[in-house]
C-alpha positions in Angstrom: 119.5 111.7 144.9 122.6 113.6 144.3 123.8 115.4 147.6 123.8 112.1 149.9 125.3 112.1 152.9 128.9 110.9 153.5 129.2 111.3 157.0 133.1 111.2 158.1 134.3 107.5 159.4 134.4 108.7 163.4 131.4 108.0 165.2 130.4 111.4 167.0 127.4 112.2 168.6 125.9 115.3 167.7 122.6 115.2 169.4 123.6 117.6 172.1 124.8 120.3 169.6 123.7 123.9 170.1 125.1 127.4 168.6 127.0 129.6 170.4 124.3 132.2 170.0 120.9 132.9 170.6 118.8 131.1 168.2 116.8 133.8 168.0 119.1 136.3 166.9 120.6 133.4 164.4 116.3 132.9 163.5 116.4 136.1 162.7 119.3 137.0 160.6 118.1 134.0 158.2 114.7 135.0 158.3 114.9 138.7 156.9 116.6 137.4 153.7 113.8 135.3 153.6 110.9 137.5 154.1 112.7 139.8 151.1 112.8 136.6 148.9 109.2 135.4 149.8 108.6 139.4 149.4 109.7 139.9 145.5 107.2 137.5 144.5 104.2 139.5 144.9 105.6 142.9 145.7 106.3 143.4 141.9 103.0 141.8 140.9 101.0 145.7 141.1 104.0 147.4 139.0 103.6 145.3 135.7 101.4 148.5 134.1 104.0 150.6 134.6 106.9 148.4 133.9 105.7 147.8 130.2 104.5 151.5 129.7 108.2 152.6 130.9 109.9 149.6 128.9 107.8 150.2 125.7 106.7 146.9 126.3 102.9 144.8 126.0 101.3 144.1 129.1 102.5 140.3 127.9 105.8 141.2 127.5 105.8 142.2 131.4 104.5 139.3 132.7 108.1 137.8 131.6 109.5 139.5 134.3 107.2 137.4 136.7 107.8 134.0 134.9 111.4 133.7 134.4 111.7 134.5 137.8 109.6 131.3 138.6 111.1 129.4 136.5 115.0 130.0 137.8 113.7 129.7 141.4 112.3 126.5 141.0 115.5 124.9 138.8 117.6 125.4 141.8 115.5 124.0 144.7 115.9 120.6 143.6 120.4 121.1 144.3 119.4 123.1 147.5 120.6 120.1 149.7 123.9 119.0 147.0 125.3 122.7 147.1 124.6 122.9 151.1 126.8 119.8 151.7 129.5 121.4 149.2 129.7 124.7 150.2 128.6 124.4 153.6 124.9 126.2 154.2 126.0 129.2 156.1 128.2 129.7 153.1 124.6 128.7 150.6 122.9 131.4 152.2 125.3 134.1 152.2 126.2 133.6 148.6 122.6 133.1 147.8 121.6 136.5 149.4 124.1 138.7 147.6 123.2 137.2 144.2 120.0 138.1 145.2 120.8 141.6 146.3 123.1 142.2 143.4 120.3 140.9 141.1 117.6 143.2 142.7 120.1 146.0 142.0 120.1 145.3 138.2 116.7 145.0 137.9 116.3 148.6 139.1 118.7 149.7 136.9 117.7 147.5 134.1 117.3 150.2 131.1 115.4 147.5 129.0 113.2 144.6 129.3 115.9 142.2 127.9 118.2 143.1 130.8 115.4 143.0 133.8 114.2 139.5 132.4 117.9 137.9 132.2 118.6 140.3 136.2 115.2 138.9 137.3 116.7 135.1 136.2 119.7 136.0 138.4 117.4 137.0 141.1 115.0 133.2 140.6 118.7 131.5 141.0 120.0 133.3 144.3 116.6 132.6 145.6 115.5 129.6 145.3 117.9 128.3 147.9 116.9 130.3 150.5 113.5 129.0 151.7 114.7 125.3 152.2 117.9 125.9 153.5 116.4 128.6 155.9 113.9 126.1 157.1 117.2 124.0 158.0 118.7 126.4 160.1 116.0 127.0 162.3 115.2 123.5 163.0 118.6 123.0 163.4 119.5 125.7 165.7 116.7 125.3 168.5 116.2 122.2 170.6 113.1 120.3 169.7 110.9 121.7 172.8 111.4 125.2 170.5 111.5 124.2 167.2 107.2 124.8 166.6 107.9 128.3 167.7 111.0 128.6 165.1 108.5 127.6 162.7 105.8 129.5 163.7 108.0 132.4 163.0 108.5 131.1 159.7 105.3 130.5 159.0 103.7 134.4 159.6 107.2 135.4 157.9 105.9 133.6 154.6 102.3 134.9 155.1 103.1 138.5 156.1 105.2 139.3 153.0 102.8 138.3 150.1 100.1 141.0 152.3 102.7 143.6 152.7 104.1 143.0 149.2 101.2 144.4 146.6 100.5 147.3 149.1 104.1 148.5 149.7 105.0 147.7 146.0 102.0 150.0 144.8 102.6 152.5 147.6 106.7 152.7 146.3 105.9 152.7 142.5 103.5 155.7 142.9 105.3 157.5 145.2 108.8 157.2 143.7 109.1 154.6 141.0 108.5 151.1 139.9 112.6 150.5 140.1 112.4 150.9 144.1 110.3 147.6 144.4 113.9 146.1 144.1 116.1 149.2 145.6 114.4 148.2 148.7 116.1 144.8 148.8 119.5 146.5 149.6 119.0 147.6 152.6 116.8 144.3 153.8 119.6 142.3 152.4 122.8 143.9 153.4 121.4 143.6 156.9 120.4 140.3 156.9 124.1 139.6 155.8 125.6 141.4 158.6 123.7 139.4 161.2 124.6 136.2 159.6 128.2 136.7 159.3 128.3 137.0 162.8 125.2 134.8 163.8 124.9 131.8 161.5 127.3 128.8 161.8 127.1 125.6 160.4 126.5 122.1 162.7 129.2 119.7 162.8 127.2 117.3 160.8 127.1 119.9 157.5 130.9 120.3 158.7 131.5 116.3 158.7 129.3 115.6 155.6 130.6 115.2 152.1 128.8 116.4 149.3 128.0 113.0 146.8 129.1 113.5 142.9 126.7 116.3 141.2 124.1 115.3 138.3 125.2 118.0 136.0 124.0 116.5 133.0 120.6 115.9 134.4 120.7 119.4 135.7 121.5 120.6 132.3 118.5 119.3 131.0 116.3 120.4 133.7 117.5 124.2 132.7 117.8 123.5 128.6 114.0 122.1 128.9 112.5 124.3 131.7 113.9 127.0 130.0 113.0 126.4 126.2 109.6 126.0 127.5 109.2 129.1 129.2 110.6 131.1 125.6 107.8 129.0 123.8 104.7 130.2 126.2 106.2 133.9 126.5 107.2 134.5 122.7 104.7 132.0 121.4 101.8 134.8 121.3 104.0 137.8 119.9 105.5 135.4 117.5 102.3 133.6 116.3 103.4 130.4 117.7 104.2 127.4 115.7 103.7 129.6 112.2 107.4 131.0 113.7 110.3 128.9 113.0 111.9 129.9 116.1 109.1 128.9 118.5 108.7 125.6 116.4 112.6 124.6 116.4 112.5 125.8 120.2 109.8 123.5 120.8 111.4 120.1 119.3 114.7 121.2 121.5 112.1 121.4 124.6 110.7 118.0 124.0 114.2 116.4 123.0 115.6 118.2 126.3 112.9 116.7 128.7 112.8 113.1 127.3 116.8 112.9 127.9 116.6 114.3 131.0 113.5 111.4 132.2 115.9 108.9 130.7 119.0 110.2 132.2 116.8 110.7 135.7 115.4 107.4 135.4 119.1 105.6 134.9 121.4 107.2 137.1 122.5 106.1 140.7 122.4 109.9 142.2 119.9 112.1 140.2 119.2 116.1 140.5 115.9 114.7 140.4 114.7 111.3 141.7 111.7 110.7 139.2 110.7 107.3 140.8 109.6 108.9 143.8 106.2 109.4 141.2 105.5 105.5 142.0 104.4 107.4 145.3 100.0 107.6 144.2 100.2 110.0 147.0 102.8 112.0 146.1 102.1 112.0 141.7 98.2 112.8 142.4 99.3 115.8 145.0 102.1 116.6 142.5 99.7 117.0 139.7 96.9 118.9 142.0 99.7 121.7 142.8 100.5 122.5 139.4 97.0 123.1 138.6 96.2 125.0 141.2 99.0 126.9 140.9 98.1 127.5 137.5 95.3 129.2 139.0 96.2 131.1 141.8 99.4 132.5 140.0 97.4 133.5 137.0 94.7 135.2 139.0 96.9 136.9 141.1 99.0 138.4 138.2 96.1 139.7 135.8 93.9 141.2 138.3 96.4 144.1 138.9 96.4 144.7 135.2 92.9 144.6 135.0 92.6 147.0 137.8 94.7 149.5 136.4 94.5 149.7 132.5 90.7 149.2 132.7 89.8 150.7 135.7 92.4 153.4 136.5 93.3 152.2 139.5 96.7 153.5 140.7 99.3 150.6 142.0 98.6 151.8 145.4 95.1 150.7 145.6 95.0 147.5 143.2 97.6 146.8 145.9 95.3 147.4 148.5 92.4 145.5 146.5 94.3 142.2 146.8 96.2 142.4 150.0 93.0 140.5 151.9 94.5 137.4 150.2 97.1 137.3 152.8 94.7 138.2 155.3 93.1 134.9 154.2 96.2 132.7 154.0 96.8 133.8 157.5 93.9 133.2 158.7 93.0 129.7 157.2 96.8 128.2 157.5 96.4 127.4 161.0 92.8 126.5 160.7 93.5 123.4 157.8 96.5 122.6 160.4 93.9 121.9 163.7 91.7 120.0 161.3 94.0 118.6 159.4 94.1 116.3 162.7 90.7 115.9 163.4 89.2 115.0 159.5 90.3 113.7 156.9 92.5 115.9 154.5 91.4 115.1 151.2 87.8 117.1 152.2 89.8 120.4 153.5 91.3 119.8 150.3 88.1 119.7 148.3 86.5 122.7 150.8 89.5 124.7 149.2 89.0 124.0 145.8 85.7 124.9 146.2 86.5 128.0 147.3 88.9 128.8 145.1 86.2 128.1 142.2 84.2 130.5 144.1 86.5 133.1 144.3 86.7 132.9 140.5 83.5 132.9 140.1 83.5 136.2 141.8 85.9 137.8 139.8 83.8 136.7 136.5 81.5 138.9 137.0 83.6 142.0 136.5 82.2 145.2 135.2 83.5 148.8 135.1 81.7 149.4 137.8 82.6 147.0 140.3 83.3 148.3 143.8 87.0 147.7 145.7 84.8 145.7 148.6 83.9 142.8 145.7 87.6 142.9 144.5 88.6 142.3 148.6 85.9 140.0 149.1 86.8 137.8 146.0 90.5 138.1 146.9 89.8 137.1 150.6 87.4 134.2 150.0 90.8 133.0 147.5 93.4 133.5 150.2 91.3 131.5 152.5 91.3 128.8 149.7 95.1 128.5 149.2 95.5 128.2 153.1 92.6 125.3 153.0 94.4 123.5 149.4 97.8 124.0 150.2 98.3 122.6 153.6 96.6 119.3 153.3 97.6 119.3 150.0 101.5 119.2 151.1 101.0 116.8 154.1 99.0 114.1 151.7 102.1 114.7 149.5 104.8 113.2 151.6 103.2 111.1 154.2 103.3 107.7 152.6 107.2 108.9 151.9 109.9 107.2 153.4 112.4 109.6 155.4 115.4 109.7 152.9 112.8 110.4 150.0 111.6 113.6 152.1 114.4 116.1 150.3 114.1 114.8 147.0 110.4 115.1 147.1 110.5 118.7 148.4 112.5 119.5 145.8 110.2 118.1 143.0 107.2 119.3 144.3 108.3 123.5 144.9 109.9 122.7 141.1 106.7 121.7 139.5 104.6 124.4 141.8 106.6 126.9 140.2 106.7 125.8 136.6 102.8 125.1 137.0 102.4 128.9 138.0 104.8 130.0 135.1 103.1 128.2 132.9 99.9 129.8 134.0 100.6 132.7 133.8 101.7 132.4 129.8 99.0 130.5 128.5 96.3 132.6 130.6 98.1 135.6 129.1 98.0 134.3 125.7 94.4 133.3 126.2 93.2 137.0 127.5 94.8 138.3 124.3 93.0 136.3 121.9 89.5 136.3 123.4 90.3 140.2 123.6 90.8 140.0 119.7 87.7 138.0 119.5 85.1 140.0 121.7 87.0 142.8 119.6 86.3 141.4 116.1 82.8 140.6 117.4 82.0 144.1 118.5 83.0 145.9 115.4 80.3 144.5 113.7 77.8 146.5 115.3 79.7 150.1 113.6 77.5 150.6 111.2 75.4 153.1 109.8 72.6 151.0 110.3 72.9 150.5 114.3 70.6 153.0 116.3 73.0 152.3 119.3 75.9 153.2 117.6 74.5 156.5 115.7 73.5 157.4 118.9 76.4 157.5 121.1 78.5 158.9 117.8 75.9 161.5 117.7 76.1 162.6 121.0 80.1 162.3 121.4 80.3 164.5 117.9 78.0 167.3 119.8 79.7 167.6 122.8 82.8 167.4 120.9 82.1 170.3 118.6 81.4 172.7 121.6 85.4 172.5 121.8 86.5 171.8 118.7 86.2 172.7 114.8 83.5 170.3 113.5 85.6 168.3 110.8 88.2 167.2 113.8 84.9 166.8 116.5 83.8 163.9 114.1 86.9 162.3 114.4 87.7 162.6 117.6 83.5 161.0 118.2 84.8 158.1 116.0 88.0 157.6 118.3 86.4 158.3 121.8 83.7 155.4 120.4 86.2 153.2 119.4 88.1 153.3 122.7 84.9 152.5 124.7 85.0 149.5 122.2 88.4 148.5 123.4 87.6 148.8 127.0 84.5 146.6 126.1 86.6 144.0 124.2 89.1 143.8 126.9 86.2 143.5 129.9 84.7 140.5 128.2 88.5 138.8 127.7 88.6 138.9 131.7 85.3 137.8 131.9 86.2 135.2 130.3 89.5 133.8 131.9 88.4 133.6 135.6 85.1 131.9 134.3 88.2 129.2 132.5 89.8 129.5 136.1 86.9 128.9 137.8 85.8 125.9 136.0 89.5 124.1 135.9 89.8 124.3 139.5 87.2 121.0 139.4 89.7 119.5 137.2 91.8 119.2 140.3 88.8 116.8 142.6 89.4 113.4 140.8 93.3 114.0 141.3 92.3 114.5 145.1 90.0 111.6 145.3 92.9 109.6 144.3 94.9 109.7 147.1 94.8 107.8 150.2 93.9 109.1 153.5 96.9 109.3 156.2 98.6 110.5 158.9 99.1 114.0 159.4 102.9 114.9 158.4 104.2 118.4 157.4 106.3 119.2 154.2 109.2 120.9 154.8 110.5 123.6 152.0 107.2 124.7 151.0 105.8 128.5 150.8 
């Protein structure tokens, strides 16, 4: 892949290599710009509501603000390991922190949706560099007696934030105000910054090594396809998909896009992306698995909060606290599937976590008005005990029939079609809890008739207690609104309903995919979170 190694013609050993500091103080100026990064992903997940009601937006509409971020994060892991050879990584990180700082500001101060989605695609770019080439620097830094507690560190980092994130980003956005779920960056960041500039150096083999020629035109097509698709599946619903011009003349550019850039992938000598690596069964089947399930848990994650709040009148504060036990879940379960990970085989912890995760679906289907914040936690824990049980198997069947110089490449594939897998999600889930809301809502106004006693009822009684207030003439219209709003409500209960019972059922899509692969020896994937 593009980004090989060109090591300089003298022969030094660098074995014995250590920084000048303390790794620890160097493990932990890389690691707060990582826990913001890891951080933004879910902290802005309980704020949606409020970002479309202060935008003038659709709850939709808001949900770009989730996906393009996604989708610009993931296009730049796959030149993670080209850019640190060119630039050198201390360099990577540094730059890639105060794009992501700078971004954060202009999200806050975005004074429309068009200028948070295009901030929030700055932010997905300054990003998505950070997780792998912070995972560099700490296995790097400490000798190799040290290096599982370097990534033990990074591992609660990468758990702790997605827990802290929906609380503290509820907690700020009814306290203060939705923009301070990316003021908060500055201070994280600038910090962070400080530490490294002093800290953080590069090894002598970064400082020997010579960055190969860049795939730009592959890299091109990775951005014009990734990105036309993401347009398609968020304007597709407003704009009545392929009945719009745009979205159909978008689409043909998306397909053109990707079928040059798996030729131009495929031919090259040094690709962005090395595409053969899907001769792998191992790696293709995992590959596919991810996307799904990422599908899933991204989806899930993102439409409960709305849920919570527009139906149930939930502040952000407490849907945040009603999904926080995921974390607690993922924390508890990641080091679990990694004991038995060497003990059974992984392709059952993976199906154990599917199974789960179905579950935890499941759960959620049975929504009412009326469900209690304990079901909500329950549901949400159960599901953050499956992604700990899915995803680390998942990653080490991924790589371990893999030989060593295929290890970057892969990682970069796999986080890229994790995250476009999740983006996509999110979209089409969207799209689908709109129309089944229209449906349910179509369905439901069949019963306003004179001639349904249920319906005469309730108007009945609203138009009495309404006239104890009011003149009658406006009491009867005001019965006939506050009955149509319950319809609403009703309508948009039965949509959810029905997309985690979909999210529960395509979970078993993933088994066959898992099935597929062979069983082997345990072997960790670095770059993923």
């Amino acid at each position: 892949m593009s980004g090989a190694l060109e090591l300089s013609p003298r022969t030094e050993d660098f074995t014995t290599w250590r920084p000048r500091v303390n790794p620890w103080l160097i493990a932990l100026s890389v690691v707060l710009a990582t826990f913001m990064e890891v951080l933004d992903t879910t902290i802005v997940m309980v704020a949606l509501p409020h970002i479309a009601g202060s935008m003038a937006a659709t709850q939709s509409e808001a949900t770009w603000t989730l996906t393009s971020y996604l989708v610009a994060n993931g296009i730049v892991v796959p030149t993670t390991a080209w850019l640190a050879l060119r630039f050198g990584r201390k360099r990577l990180i540094m730059a890639c922190t105060v794009l992501f700082v700078a971004s954060s500001m202009a999200c806050g101060l975005a004074p429309n949706l068009a200028v948070l989605v295009v901030a929030r695609i700055f932010q997905g770019l300054g990003g998505g560099a950070m997780v792998p080439a912070t995972q560099a620097v700490l296995l790097e830094s400490f000798p190799p007696a040290q290096r599982g507690m370097a990534m033990a560190l990074f591992g609660v980092v990468v758990v702790l934030a997605p827990i802290i994130g929906p609380t503290f980003g509820g907690w700020l956005t009814d306290n203060y105000s939705w923009r301070w779920t990316f003021f908060i960056n500055l201070p994280v960041g600038l910090t962070s910054l400080v530490l490294m500039a002093y800290f953080l150096e590069d090894p002598p083999w970064i400082q020997k090594a010579k960055a190969g020629k860049l795939d730009s035109w592959g890299l091109a097509l990775l951005a014009i396809w990734v990105g036309a698709l993401q347009i398609v599946l968020d304007k597709g619903q407003d704009e009545d998909w392929f009945a719009s011009p745009f979205i159909t003349r978008l689409s043909v550019i998306m397909a053109v896009a990707l079928a040059a850039f798996v030729v131009r992938e495929l031919r090259t000598r040094e690709p962005v992306v090395d595409l053969r690596v899907f001769g792998n069964r191992n790696f293709w089947t995992a590959t596919v698995t991810v996307a799904l399930v990422s599908w899933v848990m991204y989806s899930s994650s993102t439409l409960l909060p709305q849920f919570l709040q527009t139906l149930m009148g939930y502040n952000a504060e407490w849907s945040g606290w009603a999904i926080s036990p995921r974390g607690f879940g993922v924390m508890l379960a990641m080091p679990l599937a990694g004991y038995l990970s060497s003990l059974i085989d992984g392709r059952k912890i993976v199906v154990v976590g599917l199974t789960l995760l179905a579950w935890s679906n499941h759960l959620l289907s049975n929504l009412t008005l009326e469900v209690g914040i304990s079901n909500l936690a329950l549901a949400n824990f159960v599901q953050g005990v499956a992604m700990g049980l899915v995803f680390v198997p998942l990653t080490t069947l991924a790589v371990a029939t893999l030989r060593n110089e295929q290890m970057g490449n892969a990682t970069g594939l796999f986080n890229l079609v994790r995250n476009i897998g999740g983006s996509v999600g999110i979209s089409v889930m969207v799209t689908y809890l709109v129309r089944r809301a229209q449906a349910h809502q179509a369905l439901l106004v069949s019963h306003l008739t004179p001639y349904d006693v249920p319906y005469q009822q309730r108007l009945q009684f609203f138009q009495w207690a309404l006239s104890r207030i009011s003149q009658l003439p406006q009491a009867i219209e005001q019965a006939h609104a506050a009955v149509y709003m319950i319809l609403l409500q009703q309508a948009a209960l039965k949509a959810y309903v029905d997309v985690y019972r979909f999210l529960a059922l395509a979970v078993f899509v993933c088994v066959p995919t898992v099935l597929l692969m062979r069983r082997t020896v345990t072997r960790g994937l670095p770059g993923f979170h």
